[in-house]
LOLO-755801 format. One record per residue (C-alpha): residue number from 1; residue in one letter; z, y, x. Coordinates in nm, 4 decimals. Each point is the difference from the previous one (the first is absolute). Example, Ala and Ser with C-alpha at 12.3 -4.5 7.8 and 13.67 -1.06 7.14 Angstrom:
<lumzas>
<1,a,<0.7800,-0.4500,1.2300>>
<2,s,<-0.0660,0.3440,0.1370>>
</lumzas>
This chain:
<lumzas>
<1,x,<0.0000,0.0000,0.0000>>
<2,x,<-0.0634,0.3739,0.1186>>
<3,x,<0.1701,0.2748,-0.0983>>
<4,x,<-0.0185,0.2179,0.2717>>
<5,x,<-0.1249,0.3612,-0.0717>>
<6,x,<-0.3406,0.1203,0.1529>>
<7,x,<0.0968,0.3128,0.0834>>
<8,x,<-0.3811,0.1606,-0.0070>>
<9,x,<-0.0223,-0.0564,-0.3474>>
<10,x,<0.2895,0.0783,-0.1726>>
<11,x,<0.0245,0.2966,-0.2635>>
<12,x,<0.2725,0.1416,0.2535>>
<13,x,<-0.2627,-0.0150,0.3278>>
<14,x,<-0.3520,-0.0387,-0.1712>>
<15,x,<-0.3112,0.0011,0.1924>>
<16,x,<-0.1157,0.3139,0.0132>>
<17,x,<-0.3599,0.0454,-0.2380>>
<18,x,<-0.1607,0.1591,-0.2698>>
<19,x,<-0.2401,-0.1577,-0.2311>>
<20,x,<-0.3268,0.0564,0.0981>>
<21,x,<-0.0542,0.1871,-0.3409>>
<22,x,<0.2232,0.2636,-0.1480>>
<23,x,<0.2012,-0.1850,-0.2728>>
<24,x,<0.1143,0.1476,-0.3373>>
<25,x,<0.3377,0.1193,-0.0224>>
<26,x,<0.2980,-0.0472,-0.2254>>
<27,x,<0.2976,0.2371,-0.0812>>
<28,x,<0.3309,-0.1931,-0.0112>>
<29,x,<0.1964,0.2871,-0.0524>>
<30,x,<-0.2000,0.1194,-0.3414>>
<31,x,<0.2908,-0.0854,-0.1845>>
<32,x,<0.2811,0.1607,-0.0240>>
<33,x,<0.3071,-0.2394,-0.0360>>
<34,x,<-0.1843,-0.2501,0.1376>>
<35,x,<0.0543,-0.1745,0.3204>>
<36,x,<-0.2657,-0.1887,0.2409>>
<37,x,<0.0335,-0.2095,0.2704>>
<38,x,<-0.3656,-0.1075,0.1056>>
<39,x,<-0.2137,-0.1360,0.2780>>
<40,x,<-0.3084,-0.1646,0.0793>>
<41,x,<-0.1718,-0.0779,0.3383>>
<42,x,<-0.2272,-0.2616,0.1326>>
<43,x,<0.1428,-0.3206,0.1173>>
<44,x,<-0.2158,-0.0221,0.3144>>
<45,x,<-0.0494,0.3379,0.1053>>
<46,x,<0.3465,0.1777,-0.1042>>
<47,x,<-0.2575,0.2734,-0.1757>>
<48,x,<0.2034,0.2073,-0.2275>>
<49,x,<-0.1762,0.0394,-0.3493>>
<50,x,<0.2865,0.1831,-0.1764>>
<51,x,<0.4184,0.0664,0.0874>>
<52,x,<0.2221,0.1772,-0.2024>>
<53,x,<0.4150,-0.0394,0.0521>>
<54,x,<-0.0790,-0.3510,0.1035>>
<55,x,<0.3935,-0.0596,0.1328>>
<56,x,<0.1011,0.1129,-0.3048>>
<57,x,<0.2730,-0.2030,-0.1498>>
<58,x,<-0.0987,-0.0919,-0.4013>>
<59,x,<0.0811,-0.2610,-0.2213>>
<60,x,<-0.2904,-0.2314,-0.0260>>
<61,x,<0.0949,-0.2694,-0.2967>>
<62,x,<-0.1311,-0.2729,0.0771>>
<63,x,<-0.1907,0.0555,0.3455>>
<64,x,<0.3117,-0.1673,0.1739>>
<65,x,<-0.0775,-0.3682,-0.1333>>
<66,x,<-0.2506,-0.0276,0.3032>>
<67,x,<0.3157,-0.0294,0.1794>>
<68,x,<0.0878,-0.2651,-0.1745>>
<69,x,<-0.3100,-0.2137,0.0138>>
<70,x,<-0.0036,0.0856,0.3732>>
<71,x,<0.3603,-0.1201,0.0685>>
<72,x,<-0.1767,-0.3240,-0.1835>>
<73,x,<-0.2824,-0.0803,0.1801>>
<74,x,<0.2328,0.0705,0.3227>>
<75,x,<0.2418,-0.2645,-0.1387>>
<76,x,<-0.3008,-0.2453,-0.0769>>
<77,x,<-0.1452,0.0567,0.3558>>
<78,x,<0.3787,-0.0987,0.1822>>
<79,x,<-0.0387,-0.2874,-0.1872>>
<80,x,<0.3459,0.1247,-0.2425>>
<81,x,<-0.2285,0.0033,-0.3174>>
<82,x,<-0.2584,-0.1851,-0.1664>>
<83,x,<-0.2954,0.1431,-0.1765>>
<84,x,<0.0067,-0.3298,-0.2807>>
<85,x,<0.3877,0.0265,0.0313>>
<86,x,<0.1145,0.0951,-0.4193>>
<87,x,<0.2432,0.2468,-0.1466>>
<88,x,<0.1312,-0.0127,-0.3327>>
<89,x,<0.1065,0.3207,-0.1577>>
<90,x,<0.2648,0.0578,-0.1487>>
<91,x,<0.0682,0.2332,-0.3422>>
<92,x,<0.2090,0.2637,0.2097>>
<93,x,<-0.3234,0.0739,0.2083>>
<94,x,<-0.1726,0.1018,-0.2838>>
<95,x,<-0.1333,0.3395,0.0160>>
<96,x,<-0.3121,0.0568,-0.2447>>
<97,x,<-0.2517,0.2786,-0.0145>>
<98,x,<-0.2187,-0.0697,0.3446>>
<99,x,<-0.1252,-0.3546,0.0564>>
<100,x,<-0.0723,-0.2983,-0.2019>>
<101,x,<0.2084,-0.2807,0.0902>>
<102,x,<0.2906,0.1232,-0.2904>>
<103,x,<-0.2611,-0.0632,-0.2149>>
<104,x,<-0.0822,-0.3706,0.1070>>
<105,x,<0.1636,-0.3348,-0.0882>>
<106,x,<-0.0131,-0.1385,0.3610>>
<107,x,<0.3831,0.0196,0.1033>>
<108,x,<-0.1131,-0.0801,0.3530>>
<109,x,<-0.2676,0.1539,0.2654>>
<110,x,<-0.0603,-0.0910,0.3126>>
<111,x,<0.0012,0.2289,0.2921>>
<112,x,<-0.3881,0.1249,0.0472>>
<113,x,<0.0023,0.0699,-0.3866>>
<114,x,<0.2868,0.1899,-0.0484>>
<115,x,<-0.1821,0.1945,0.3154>>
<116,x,<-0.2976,0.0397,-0.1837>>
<117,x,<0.1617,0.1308,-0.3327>>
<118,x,<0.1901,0.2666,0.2213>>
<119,x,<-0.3522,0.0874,0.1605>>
<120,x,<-0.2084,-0.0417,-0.2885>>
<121,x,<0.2661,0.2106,-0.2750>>
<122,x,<0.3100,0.1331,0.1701>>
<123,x,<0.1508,-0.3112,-0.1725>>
<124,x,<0.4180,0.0929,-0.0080>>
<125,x,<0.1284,-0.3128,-0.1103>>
<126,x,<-0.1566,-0.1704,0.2500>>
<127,x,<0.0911,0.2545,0.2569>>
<128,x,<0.3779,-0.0686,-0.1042>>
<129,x,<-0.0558,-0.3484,0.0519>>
<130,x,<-0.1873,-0.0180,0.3221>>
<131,x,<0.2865,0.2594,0.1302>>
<132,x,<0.2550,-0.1693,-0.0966>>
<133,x,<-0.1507,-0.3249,0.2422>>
<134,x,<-0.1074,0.2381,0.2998>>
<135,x,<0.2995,0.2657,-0.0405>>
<136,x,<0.0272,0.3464,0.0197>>
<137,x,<0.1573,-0.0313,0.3400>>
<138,x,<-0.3602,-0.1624,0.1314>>
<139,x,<-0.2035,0.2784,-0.1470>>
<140,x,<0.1642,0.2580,0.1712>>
<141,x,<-0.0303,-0.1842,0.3309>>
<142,x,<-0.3410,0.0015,-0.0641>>
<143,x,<-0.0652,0.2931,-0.0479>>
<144,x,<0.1928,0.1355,0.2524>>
<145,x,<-0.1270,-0.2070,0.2860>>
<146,x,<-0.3422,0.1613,-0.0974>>
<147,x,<0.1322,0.2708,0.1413>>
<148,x,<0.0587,0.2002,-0.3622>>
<149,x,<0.3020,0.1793,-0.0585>>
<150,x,<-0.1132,0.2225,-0.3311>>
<151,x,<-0.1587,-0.2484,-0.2323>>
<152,x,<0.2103,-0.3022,-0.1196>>
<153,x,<0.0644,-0.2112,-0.3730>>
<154,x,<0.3245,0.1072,-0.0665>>
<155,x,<0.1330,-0.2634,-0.2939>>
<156,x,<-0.1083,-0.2663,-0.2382>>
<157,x,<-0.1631,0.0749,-0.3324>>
<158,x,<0.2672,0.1915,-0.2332>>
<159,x,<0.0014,0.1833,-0.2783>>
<160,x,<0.1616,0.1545,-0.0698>>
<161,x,<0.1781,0.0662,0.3237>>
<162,x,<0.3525,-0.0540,-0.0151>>
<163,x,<0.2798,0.2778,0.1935>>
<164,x,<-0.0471,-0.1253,0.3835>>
<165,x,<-0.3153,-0.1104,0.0008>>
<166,x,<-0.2810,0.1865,0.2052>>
<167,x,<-0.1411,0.2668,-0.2291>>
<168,x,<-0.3463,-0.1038,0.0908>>
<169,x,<-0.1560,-0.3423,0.0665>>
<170,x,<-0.2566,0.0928,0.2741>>
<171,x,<-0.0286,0.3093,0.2079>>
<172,x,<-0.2677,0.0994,0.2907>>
<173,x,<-0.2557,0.2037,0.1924>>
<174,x,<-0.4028,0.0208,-0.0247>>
<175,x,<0.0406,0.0121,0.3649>>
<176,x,<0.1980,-0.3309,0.0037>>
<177,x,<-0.1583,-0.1730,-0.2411>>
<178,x,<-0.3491,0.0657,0.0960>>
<179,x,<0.0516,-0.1200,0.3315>>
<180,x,<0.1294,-0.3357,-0.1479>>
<181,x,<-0.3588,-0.0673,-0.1870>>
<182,x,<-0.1706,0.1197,0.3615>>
<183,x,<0.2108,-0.2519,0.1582>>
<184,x,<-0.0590,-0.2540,-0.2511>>
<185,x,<-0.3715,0.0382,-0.0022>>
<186,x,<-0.0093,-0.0191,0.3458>>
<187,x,<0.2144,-0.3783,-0.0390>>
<188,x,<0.2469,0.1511,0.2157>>
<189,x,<0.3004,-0.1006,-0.2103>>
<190,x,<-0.0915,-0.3890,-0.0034>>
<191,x,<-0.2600,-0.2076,0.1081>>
<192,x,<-0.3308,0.0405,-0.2207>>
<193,x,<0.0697,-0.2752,-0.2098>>
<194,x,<0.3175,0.1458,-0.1273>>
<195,x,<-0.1154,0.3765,-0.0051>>
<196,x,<-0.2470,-0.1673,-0.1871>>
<197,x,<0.2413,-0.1332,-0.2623>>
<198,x,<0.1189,0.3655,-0.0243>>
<199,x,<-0.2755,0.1592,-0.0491>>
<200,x,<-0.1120,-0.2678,-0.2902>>
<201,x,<0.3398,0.1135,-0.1456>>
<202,x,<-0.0554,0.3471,-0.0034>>
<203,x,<-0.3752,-0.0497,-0.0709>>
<204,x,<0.0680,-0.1533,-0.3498>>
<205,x,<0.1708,0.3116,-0.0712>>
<206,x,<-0.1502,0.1115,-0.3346>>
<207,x,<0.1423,0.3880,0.0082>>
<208,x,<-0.3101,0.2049,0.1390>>
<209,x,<0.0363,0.3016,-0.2373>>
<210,x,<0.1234,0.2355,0.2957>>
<211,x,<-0.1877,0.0394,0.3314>>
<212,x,<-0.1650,-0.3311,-0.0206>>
<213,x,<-0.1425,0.1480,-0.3212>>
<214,x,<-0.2754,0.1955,0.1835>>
<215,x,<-0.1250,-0.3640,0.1005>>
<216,x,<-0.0316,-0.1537,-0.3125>>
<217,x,<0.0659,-0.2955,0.0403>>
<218,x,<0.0580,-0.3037,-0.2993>>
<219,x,<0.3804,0.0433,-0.0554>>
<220,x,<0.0351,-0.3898,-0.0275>>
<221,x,<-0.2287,-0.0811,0.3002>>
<222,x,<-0.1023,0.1623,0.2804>>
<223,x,<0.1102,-0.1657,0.3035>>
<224,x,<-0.3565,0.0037,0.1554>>
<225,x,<-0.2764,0.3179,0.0680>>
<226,x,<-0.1042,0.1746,-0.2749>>
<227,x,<-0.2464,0.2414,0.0524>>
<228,x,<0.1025,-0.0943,0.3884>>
<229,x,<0.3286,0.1449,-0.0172>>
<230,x,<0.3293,-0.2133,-0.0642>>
<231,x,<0.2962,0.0694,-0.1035>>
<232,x,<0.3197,-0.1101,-0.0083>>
<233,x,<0.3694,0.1364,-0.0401>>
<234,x,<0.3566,0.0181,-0.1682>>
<235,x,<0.1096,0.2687,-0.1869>>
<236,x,<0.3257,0.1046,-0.1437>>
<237,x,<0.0608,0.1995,-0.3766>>
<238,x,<0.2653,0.0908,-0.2410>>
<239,x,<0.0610,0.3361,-0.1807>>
<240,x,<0.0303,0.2630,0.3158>>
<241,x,<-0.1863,-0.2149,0.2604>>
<242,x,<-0.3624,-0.1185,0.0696>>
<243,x,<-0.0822,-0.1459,0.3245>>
<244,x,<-0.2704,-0.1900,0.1152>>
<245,x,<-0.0822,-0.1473,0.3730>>
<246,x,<-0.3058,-0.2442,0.1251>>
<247,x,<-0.2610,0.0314,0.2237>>
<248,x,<-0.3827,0.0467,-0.1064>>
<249,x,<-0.2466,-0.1885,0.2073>>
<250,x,<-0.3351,-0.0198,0.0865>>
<251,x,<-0.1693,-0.2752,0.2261>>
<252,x,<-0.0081,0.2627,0.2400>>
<253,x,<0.3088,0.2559,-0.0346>>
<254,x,<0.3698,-0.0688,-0.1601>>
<255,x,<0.2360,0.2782,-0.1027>>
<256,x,<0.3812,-0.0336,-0.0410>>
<257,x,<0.1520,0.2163,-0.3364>>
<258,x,<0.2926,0.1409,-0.1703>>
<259,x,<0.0388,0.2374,-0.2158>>
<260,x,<0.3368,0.0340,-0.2133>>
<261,x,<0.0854,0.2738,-0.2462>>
<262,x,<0.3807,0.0932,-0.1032>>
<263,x,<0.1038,0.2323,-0.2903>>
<264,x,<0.2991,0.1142,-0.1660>>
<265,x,<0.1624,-0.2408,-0.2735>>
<266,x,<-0.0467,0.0636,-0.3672>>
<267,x,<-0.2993,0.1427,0.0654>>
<268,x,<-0.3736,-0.1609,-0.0013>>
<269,x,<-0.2644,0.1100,0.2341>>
<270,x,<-0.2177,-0.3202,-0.0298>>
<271,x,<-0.2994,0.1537,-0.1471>>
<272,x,<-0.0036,0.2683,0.2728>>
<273,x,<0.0318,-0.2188,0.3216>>
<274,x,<-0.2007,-0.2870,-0.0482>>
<275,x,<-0.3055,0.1874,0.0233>>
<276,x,<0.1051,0.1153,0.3333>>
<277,x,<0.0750,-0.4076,0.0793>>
<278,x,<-0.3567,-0.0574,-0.0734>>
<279,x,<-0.0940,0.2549,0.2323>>
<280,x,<0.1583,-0.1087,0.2608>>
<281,x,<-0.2132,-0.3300,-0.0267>>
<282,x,<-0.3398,0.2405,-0.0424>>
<283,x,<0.0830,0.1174,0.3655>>
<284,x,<0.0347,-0.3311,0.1099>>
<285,x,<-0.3255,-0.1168,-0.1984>>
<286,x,<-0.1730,0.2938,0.1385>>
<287,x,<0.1471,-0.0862,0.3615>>
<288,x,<-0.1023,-0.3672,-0.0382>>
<289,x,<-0.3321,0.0288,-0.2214>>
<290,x,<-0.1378,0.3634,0.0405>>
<291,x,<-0.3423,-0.1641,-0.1535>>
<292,x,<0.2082,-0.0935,-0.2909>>
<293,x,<0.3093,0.1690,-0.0747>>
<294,x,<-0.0940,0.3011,0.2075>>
<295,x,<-0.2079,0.1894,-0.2578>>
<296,x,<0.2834,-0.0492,-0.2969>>
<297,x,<0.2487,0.1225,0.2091>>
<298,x,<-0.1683,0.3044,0.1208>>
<299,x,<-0.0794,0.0557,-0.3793>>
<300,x,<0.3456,0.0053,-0.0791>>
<301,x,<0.1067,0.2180,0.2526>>
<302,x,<-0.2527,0.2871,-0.0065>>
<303,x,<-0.2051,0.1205,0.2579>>
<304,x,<0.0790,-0.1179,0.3702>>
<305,x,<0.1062,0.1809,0.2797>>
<306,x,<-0.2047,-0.1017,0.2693>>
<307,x,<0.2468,0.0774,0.2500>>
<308,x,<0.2922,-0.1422,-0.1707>>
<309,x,<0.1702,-0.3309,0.2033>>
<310,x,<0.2709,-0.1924,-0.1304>>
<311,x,<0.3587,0.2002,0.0080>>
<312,x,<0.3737,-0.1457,0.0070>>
<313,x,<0.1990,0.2349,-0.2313>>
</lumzas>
């Protein structure tokens, strides 16, 4: 297993490059009351396409559970867990809302499917239930011998949360997170045919409406080129969060995502920042697939500035 950082292309130390055409732009700070933590760069060259507050701290929902399936495969490839091994749930581990397995009959899943419901639809029962057999403890080894010290899963699946408990399940940074999907595609946390396990997992996932939306790609299946790009990522939702982190592909460049949004409770700002998730992934189209996605998102953004390059706010 490697797990060693390569310092020349990580968000902190990127490779220093600009696309060779100027890119449309995006505004993270348009809204008021609204926070972004965002980054995208090219896996192999460290390019920048966009940064804004990327070691900013935000909740990210879900996002976290890639922890969790890492901590997984890790145990699989020491030989302390088996892939066919089953887990039963149990009706304290129920938590409904995201996933499908509290809808099933099947009392028992083994291993690589309760992986693939967590990839393929955030599934929380069976993220209670494969955390209860790796442990908390495990995860945050994990992710801390990454070398990541802002992004973690803080607790199981409760709601709602009882006095004590961490007031938010999953907390991170675009610059963090990002660099786990570079290292990832680059099979630097396992051997290929594990980081090939993880990406299957996170390639079922079937929630492209934010900056995998510019791509679109079949919801339900899309772990393959469409149009030659590919996609694949996790994201993480509930009423003040939307976060979403992958990396779009071509058979001849890769870029490494995230983008998460933050905004005040009681309040709902949905409508107004998912058009700026999408946007995100028209920058990345138009990085990737100028041919393609270039023309829509120079469309949407107005004239271009022929001397504009690629800014970190």
């Amino acid at each position: 297993m490697t797990a060693d950082r390569q310092p020349d292309r990580t968000p902190e130390n990127p490779t220093p490059g600009t696309p060779a055409r100027a890119l449309p732009d995006v505004d993270f700070g348009a809204l008021p009351g609204v926070e972004f933590s965002a980054l995208a760069y090219d896996v192999d060259t460290g390019t920048t396409l966009f940064s804004h507050a990327a070691e900013r701290v935000l909740s990210t929902a879900s996002i976290a559970k890639i922890f969790l399936l890492h901590a997984t495969l890790r145990m699989v490839d020491r030989g302390e867990l088996s892939l066919d091994e089953r887990l039963r749930r149990r009706p304290s581990e129920r938590v409904d809302e995201s996933g499908l397995w509290y809808l099933l009959q099947q009392d028992s899943l083994s291993v690589f499917d309760i992986g693939m419901l967590i990839g393929a639809f955030s599934d929380n029962f069976g993220t209670n239930v494969l955390l209860r057999r790796v442990g908390l403890d495990r995860v945050a080894a994990s992710a801390a011998e990454l070398g990541y010290t802002d992004s973690a899963l803080h607790d199981f699946l409760r709601w709602p949360r009882p006095a004590g408990a961490p007031s938010r399940l999953s907390s991170g940074t675009a610059a963090e997170i990002a660099d786990f999907m570079a290292r990832l595609a680059r099979d630097e946390l396992f051997d290929a045919a594990h980081s090939e396990v993880l990406r299957r997992w996170l390639g079922a996932g079937a929630d492209t409406s934010m900056v995998a939306s510019a791509f679109e790609p079949d919801p339900l299946a899309h772990y393959y080129y469409t149009r030659g790009s590919w996609v694949w990522n996790k994201t993480g939702t509930d009423s003040t969060v939307r976060c979403d982190a992958g990396v779009a592909m071509t058979r001849e460049s890769r870029v490494a995502y995230a983008v998460f949004a933050n905004w005040e409770p009681d309040t709902d700002r949905v409508l107004e920042v998912m058009p700026l998730m999408r946007r995100a992934g028209e920058i990345i189209g138009a990085y990737l697939q100028p041919e393609i996605y270039g023309r829509a998102a120079d469309a949407a953004s107005g004239p271009e500035d022929p001397h504009r390059t690629p800014t970190e706010d």
